[in-house]
matplotlib code that plots the C-alpha trace (Angstrom):
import matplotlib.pyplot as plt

x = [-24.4, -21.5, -24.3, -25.2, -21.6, -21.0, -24.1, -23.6, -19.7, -21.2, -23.5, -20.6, -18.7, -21.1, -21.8, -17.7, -18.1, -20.6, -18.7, -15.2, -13.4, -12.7, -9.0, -9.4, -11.8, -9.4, -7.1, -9.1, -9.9, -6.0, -5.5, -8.2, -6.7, -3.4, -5.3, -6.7, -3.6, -1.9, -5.5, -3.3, -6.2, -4.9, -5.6, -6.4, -3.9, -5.2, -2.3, 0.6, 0.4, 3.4, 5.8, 5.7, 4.2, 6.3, 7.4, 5.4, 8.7, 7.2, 9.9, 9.4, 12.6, 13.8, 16.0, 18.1, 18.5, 22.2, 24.5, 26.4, 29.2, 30.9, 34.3, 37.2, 40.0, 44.0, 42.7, 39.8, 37.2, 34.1, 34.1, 30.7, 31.2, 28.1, 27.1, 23.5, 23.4, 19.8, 18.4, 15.9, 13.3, 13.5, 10.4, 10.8, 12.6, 10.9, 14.1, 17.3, 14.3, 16.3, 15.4, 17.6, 18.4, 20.1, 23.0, 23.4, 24.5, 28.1, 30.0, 31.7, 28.4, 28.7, 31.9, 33.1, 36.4, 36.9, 39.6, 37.2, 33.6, 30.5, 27.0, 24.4, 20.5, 20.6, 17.0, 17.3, 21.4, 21.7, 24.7, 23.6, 26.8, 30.4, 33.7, 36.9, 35.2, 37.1, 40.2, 42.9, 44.1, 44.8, 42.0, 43.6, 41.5, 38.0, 39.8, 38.3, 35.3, 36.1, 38.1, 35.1, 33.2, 35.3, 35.7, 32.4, 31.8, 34.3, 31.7, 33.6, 32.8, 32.7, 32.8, 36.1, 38.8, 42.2, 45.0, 46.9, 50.6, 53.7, 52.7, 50.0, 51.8, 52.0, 55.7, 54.7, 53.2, 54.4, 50.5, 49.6, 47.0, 44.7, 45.3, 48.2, 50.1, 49.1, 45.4, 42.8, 39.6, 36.4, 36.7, 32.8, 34.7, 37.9, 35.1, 33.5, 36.8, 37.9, 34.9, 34.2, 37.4, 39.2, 41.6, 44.4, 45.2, 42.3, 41.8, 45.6, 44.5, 41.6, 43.2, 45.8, 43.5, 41.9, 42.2, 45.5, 46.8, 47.3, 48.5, 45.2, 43.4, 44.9, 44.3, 40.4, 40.3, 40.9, 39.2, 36.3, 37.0, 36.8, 33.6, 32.1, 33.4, 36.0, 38.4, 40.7, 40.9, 43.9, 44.8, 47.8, 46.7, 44.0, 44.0, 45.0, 47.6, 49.8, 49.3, 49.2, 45.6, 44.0, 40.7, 38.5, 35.0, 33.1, 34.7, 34.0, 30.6, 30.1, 31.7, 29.5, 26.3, 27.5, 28.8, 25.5, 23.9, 26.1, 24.1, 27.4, 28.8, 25.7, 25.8, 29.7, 30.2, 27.5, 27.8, 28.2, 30.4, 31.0, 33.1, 35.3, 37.1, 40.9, 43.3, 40.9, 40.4, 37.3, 38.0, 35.7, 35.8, 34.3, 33.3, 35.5, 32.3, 31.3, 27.8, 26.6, 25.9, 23.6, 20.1, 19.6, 21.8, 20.4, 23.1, 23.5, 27.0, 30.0, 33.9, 36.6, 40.1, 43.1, 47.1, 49.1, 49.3, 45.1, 43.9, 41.0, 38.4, 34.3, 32.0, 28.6, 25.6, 22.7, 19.0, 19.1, 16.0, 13.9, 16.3, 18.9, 22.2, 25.8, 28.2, 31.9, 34.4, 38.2, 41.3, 39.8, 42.7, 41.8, 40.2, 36.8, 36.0, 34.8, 32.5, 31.7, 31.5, 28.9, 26.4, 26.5, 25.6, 22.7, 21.5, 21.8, 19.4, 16.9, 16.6, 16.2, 13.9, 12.0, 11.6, 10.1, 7.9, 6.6, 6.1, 4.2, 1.2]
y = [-45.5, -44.1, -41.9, -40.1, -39.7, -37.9, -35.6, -34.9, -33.7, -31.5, -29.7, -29.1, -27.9, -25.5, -24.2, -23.3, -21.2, -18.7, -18.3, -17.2, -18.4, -14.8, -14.9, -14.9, -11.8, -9.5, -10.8, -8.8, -5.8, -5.2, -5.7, -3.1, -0.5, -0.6, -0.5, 2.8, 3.8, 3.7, 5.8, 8.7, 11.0, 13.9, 15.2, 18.3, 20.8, 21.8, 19.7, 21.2, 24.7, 24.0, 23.2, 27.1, 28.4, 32.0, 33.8, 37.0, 38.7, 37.1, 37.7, 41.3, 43.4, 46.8, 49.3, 51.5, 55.1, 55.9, 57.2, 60.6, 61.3, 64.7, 65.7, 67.6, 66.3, 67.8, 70.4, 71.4, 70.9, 69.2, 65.1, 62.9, 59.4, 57.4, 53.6, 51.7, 48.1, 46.5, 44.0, 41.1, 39.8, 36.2, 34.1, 30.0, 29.4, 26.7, 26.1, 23.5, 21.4, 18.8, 17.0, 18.5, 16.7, 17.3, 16.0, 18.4, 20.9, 18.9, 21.2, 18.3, 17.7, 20.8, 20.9, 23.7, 25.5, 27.9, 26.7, 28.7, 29.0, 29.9, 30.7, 32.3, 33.1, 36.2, 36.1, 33.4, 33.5, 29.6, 28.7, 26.7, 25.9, 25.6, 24.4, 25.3, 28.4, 29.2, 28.9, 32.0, 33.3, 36.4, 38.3, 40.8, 43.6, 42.4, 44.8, 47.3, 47.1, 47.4, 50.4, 51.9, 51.5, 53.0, 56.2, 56.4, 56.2, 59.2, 61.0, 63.2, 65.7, 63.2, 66.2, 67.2, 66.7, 64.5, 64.0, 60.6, 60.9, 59.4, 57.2, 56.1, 54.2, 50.5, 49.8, 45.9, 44.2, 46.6, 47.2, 49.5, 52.1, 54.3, 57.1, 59.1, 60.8, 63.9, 63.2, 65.0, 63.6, 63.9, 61.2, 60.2, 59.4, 57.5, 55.5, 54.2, 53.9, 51.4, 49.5, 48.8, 49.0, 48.0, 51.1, 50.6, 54.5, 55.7, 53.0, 54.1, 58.2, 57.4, 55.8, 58.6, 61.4, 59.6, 61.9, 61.1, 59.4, 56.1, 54.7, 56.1, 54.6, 51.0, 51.0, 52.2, 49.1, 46.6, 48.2, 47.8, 44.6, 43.6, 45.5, 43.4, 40.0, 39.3, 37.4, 36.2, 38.9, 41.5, 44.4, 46.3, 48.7, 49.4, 48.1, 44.4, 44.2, 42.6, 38.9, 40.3, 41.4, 37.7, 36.8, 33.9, 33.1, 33.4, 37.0, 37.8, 37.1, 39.5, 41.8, 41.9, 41.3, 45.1, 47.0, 45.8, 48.5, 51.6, 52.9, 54.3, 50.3, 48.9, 51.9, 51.9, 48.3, 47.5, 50.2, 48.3, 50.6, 54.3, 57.5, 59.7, 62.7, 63.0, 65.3, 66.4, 62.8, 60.9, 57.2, 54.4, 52.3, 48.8, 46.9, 43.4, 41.1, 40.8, 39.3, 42.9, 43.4, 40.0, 40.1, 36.9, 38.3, 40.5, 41.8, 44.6, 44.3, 42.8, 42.8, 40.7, 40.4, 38.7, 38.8, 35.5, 34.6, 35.0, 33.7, 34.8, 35.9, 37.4, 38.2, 39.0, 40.2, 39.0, 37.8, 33.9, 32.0, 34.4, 34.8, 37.3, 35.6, 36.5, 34.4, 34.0, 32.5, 32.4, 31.2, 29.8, 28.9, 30.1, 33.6, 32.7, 29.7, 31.8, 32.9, 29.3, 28.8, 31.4, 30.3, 27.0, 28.2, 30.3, 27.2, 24.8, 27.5, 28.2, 24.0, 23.3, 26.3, 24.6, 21.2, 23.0, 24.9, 21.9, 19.5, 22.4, 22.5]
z = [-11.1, -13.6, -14.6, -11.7, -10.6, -14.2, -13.8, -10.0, -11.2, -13.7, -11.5, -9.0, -11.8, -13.0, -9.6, -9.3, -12.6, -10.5, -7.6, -6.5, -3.0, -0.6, -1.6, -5.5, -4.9, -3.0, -5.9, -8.3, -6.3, -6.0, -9.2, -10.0, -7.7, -10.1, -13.2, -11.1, -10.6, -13.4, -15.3, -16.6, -15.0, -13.9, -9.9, -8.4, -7.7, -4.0, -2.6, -4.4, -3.3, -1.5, -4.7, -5.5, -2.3, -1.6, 1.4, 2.3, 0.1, -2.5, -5.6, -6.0, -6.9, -5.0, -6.6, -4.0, -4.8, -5.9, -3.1, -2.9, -0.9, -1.4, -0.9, -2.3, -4.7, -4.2, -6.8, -4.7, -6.7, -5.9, -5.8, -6.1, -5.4, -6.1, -6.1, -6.5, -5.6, -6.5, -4.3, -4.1, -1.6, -1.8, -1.4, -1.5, -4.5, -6.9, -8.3, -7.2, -5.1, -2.9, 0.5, 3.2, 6.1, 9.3, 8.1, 6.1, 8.4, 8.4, 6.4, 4.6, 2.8, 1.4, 0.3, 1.6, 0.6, 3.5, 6.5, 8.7, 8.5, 10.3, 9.7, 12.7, 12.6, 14.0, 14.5, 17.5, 17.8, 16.6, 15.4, 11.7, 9.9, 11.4, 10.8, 13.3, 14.2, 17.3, 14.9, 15.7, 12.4, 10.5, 9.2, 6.6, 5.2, 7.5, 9.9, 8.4, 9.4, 13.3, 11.5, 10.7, 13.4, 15.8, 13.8, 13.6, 17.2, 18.0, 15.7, 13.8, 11.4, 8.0, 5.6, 7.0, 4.8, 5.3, 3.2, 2.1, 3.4, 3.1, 6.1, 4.8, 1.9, 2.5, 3.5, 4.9, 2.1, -0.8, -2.0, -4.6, -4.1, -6.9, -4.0, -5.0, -1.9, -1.7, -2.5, 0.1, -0.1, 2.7, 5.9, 4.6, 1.0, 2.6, 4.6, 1.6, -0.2, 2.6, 3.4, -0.9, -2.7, 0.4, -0.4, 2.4, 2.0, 2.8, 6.0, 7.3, 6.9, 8.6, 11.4, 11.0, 11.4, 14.7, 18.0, 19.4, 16.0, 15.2, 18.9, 19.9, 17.3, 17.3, 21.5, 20.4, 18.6, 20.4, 23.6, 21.3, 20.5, 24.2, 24.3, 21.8, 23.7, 20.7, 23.4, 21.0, 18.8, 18.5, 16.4, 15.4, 12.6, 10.9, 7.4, 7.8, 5.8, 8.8, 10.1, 13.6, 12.9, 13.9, 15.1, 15.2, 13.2, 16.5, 17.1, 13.9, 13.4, 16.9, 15.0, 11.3, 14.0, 15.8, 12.1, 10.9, 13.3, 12.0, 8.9, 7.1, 7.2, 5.3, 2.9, 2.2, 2.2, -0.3, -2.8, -6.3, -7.8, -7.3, -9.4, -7.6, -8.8, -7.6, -8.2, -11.8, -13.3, -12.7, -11.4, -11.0, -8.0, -7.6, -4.2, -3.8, -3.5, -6.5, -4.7, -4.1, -7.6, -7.7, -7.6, -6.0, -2.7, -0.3, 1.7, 4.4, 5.6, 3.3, 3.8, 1.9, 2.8, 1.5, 2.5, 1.7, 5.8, 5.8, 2.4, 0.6, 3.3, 3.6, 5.9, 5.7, 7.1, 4.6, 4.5, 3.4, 3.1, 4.9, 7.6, 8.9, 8.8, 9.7, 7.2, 8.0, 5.5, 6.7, 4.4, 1.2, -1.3, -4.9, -6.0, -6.5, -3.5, -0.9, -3.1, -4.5, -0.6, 0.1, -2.8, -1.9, 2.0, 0.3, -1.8, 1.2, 3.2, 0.4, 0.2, 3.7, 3.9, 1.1, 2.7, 5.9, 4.0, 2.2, 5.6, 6.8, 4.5]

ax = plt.figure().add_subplot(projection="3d")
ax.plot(x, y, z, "-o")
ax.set_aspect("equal")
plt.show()
């Protein structure tokens, strides 16, 4: 009897060495699939087009031809005032790769500098960044702009020439100007002498110079002001340098969004660098933003500002990302933040824009 009981647990024990129970068999195909995965075998590359898939810019640099503007120096002679600012498309960047949420769009997140500060997709109107945008404050030299635009839409003779004066010499703020009295210069050349070097001279002559003079000039601006829907906006001359120029983010951007259709604006305010002749000396001018002259900014509109009541200021009219973008930085403390402010918009864009691209494919 022992005996058959040994050989019968033998045979049942050499039968379990051929077989395995369902659950022990799913054991081992799992563990195959990680032994798979772990096979250092490299895949295809048909799904990660979208790592350095680029925009229909693609990365393909343009070089504007330099700018002339002609005029006449106290000494009569001929002035050339030129400027090139080079610019690049920008495709989907494969660098600073990050996941951007909606969150995001808190401007805490991104650490930004600026007391005031707004960012709008002109393409659609949608407001994509803000922080106390309807915020009434002074907007030093961005006045200049509306400045511009409404000499430009008395359409006067640019090649005339005007003179700096006595009254145009700052007697408020106690500013310095490269614009000796008695300088004459064209109205084209005082334009792009305001709108890059922010010269406050050649804004006040301008204003100066305006049919009726300056109380003409000051009531042109703020009519067009209203015209633009700038509510809480007022003016009181035309170079910023009082605290009574004020205006909000909102206002603001309506007002980049209509210089950004004057041709002269986008010129002037993004020439890089430009040499005038006065009074028989050759200077060299430089535009405030220091952005026009990077290549990885494509900007058609730019203005800074600064007086102590306003802190440093910018607005811009620029192509982030792929999209057309008004930008509007108000009071950053410190010389280079609203700068630091604006990159870290651009990067925040060109990451999102990324991410979107990415989900897409």
């Amino acid at each position: 009897m022992k005996h058959k009981l040994r050989a019968a647990l033998l045979v049942v024990a050499m039968l379990g060495l051929g077989t395995q129970s369902p659950l022990s068999a799913a054991a081992v195909g799992k563990s195959e699939q990680q032994s798979a995965k772990k096979d250092p075998v490299k895949k295809p590359h048909g799904h990660a087009k979208s790592a350095g898939k680029k925009s229909s810019h693609g990365h393909a640099a343009s070089t504007k031809a330099p700018r002339k503007v002609a005029g006449k120096s106290a000494s009569g002679k001929t002035m050339a005032a030129t400027g090139s600012k080079t610019q690049l498309a920008h495709g989907v960047s494969k660098k600073h790769i990050r996941h951007a949420a909606l969150a995001d769009m808190d401007p805490s997140r991104l650490a930004l500098y600026s007391a005031s500060a707004l960012v709008i997709d002109q393409s659609n109107g949608q407001v994509m960044l803000e922080k106390h945008p309807d915020m009434v404050v002074p907007i030093a030299s961005i006045s200049k702009l509306m400045t511009a635009m409404v000499v430009l839409d008395a359409k006067p003779d640019l090649q005339e020439v005007i003179s700096i004066g006595d009254e145009d010499v700052d007697g408020l703020k106690g500013t310095r100007s490269r614009l000796p009295v008695g300088t004459t210069m064209t109205r084209e050349a005082a334009m792009l002498l305001a709108l890059m070097s922010s010269e406050n001279r050649a804004a006040h002559a301008l204003g100066r110079h305006y049919p009726g003079g300056m109380p003409a000039f000051v009531q042109a601006m703020n009519k067009k002001a209203q015209s633009l829907g700038m509510y809480n906006s007022r003016f009181e001359e035309p170079t910023g340098l009082s605290s009574n120029n004020v205006s909000t983010a909102h206002d603001l951007a309506r007002m980049v969004a209509a210089a950004a259709r004057y041709p002269e604006i986008r010129s002037y305010s993004t020439t890089a660098e430009a040499k005038v002749e006065l009074n028989g000396r050759i200077r060299d001018f430089h535009n405030t933003n220091a952005l026009v002259r990077s290549d990885t900014w494509e900007i058609g509109v730019s203005k800074t500002g600064y007086i102590s009541e306003a802190g440093r200021c910018l607005v811009m009219q620029a192509r982030v990302a792929d999209k057309p973008v008004v930008i509007v930085l108000l009071d950053s403390q410190g010389k280079m933040t609203r700068v630091g402010d604006a990159n870290r918009i651009k990067r925040w864009m060109e990451s999102a824009s990324l991410v979107t691209e990415r989900r897409r494919v």
